[in-house]
N, C-alpha and C positions, 0 to 999 in steps of 0.2 A: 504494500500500500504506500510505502513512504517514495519508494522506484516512481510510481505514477504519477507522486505530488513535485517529483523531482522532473520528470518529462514534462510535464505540464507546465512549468516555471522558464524550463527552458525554452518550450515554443512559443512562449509569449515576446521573448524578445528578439526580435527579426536579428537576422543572421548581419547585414550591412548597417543597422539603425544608426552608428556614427557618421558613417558615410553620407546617410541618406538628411541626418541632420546637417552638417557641413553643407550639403549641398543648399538646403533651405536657408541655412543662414547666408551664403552667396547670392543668392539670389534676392536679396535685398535690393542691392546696387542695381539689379539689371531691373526689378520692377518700379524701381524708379524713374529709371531712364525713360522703361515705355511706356509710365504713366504722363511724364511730361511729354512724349513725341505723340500721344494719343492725344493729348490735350493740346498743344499746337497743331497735329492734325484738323482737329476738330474744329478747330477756331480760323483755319486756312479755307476750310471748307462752306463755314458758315459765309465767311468773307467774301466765299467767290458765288455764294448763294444771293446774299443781301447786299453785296457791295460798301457796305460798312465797314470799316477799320477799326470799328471800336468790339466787332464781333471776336476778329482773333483775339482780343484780350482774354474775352471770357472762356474760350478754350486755353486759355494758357492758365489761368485762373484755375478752372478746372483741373489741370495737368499737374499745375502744382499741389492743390489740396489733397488729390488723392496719393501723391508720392508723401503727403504728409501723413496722410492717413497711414499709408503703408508701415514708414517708419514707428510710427505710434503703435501699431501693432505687433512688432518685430520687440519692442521695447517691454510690451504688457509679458509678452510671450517668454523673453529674456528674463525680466524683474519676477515673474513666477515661476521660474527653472531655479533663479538664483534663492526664493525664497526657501523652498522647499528645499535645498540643499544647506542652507543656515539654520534650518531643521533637524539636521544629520549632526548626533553627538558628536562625531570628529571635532565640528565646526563650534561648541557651546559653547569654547571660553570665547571667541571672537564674537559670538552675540551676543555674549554678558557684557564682556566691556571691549570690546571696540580692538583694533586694530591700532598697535603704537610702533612705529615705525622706530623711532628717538631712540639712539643707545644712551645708556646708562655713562654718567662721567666718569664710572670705575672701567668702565669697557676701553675705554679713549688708552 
């Protein structure tokens, strides 16, 4: 019985799962890129619709909020990986009291 609890533990976590998170934190950079060339698309398009110049702003507008958005997501995503790891008793004394860089004057 303990063999099964033991298979079963190990199929839950995918065989490349660092891989496949590295690649999602990469990709950050690159959904930014194409949410601002979506969003100057967008705004080239409306322009050559309406003939107004003040339209591509709003596709750029666009372009950029959603790269902010992205980034804000990447961050919530990050800040609750890193919570839940300050959670792990390795880490208690640094969440009791903080991280001190500073050597001691006996160290010097």
């Amino acid at each position: 019985m303990e063999e099964n609890k033991e298979n079963i533990e190990q199929k839950e976590v995918p065989k490349h799962r660092d891989k496949i998170e590295a690649l999602d934190n990469m990709s950050l950079g690159i959904s930014i890129v194409v949410a601002i060339a979506l969003g100057v698309g967008a705004g080239l398009l409306l322009k050559s619709w309406t003939g107004y110049t003040w339209t591509l702003w709003i596709g750029v507008f666009y372009g950029i909020s959603a790269a902010v958005l992205n980034v804000y997501k990447a961050y919530k995503k990050a800040k609750k990986d890193l919570d839940k790891l300050a959670d792990d008793p390795k880490y208690a004394h640094l969440k009791k009291y903080g991280y001190n860089d500073q050597k001691d004057e006996d160290d010097k």
